[in-house]
C-alpha positions in Angstrom: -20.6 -250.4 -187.2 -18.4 -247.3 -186.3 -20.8 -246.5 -183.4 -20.4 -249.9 -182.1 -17.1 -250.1 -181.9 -16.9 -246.4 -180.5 -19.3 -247.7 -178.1 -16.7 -250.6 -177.1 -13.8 -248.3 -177.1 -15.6 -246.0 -174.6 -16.5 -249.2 -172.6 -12.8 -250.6 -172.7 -11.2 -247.1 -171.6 -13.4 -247.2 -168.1 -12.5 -250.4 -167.4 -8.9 -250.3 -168.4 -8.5 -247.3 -165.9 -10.4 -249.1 -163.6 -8.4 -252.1 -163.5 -5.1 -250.4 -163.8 -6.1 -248.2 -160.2 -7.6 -252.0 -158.9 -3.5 -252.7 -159.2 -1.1 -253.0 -156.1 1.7 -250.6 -156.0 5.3 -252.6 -156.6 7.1 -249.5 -155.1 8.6 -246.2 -156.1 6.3 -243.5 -158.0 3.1 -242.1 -157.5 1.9 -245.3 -155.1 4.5 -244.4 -152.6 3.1 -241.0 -151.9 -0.1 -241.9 -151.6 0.8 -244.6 -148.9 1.0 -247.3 -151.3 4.5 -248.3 -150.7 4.2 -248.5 -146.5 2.7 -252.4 -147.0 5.1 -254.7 -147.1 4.6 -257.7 -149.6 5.2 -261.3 -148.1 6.5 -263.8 -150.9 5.2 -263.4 -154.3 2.0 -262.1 -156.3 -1.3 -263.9 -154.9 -3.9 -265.8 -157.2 -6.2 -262.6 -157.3 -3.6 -260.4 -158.5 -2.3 -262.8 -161.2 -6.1 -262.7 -162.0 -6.4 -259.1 -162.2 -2.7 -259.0 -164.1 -4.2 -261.1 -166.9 -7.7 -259.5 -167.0 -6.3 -256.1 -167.2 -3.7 -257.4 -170.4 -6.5 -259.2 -172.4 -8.8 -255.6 -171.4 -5.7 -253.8 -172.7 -5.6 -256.2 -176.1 -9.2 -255.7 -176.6 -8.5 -252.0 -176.2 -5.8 -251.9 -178.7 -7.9 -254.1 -180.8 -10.4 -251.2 -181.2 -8.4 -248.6 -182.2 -7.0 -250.2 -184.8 -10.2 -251.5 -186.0 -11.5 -247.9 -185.7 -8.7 -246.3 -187.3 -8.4 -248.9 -190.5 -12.9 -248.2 -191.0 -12.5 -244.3 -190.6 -9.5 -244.7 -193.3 -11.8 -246.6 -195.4 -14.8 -244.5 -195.1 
């Protein structure tokens, strides 16, 4: 059971990192050195990154979810 939900953990951290790099820069930061603040944004977020904002918060929920789940079977182990 531990394994499994190591195996999750590992799965969640890629693609947590992976979505949270898939973001758009809002400006100011790290983004704006690499270039990420030179677009201009015309109006306000776009389907696709509303998408991406709520796939990357329930990835982030599932995340946390797995660390506590880990942390209260280790205890009890």
């Amino acid at each position: 059971m531990v394994m499994g939900f190591s195996i999750a953990l590992i799965v969640f951290s890629l693609l947590l990192m992976l979505l949270v790099l898939m973001h758009k820069g809002k400006g100011g930061g790290l983004s704006d050195m690499f270039g990420g603040g030179m677009q201009s944004s015309v109006g306000g977020s776009s389907v696709a990154e509303r998408n991406l904002d709520r796939i990357t918060l329930v990835v982030g929920l599932l995340w946390f979810a797995c660390i506590v789940v880990l942390g209260i079977m280790m205890k009890l182990d």
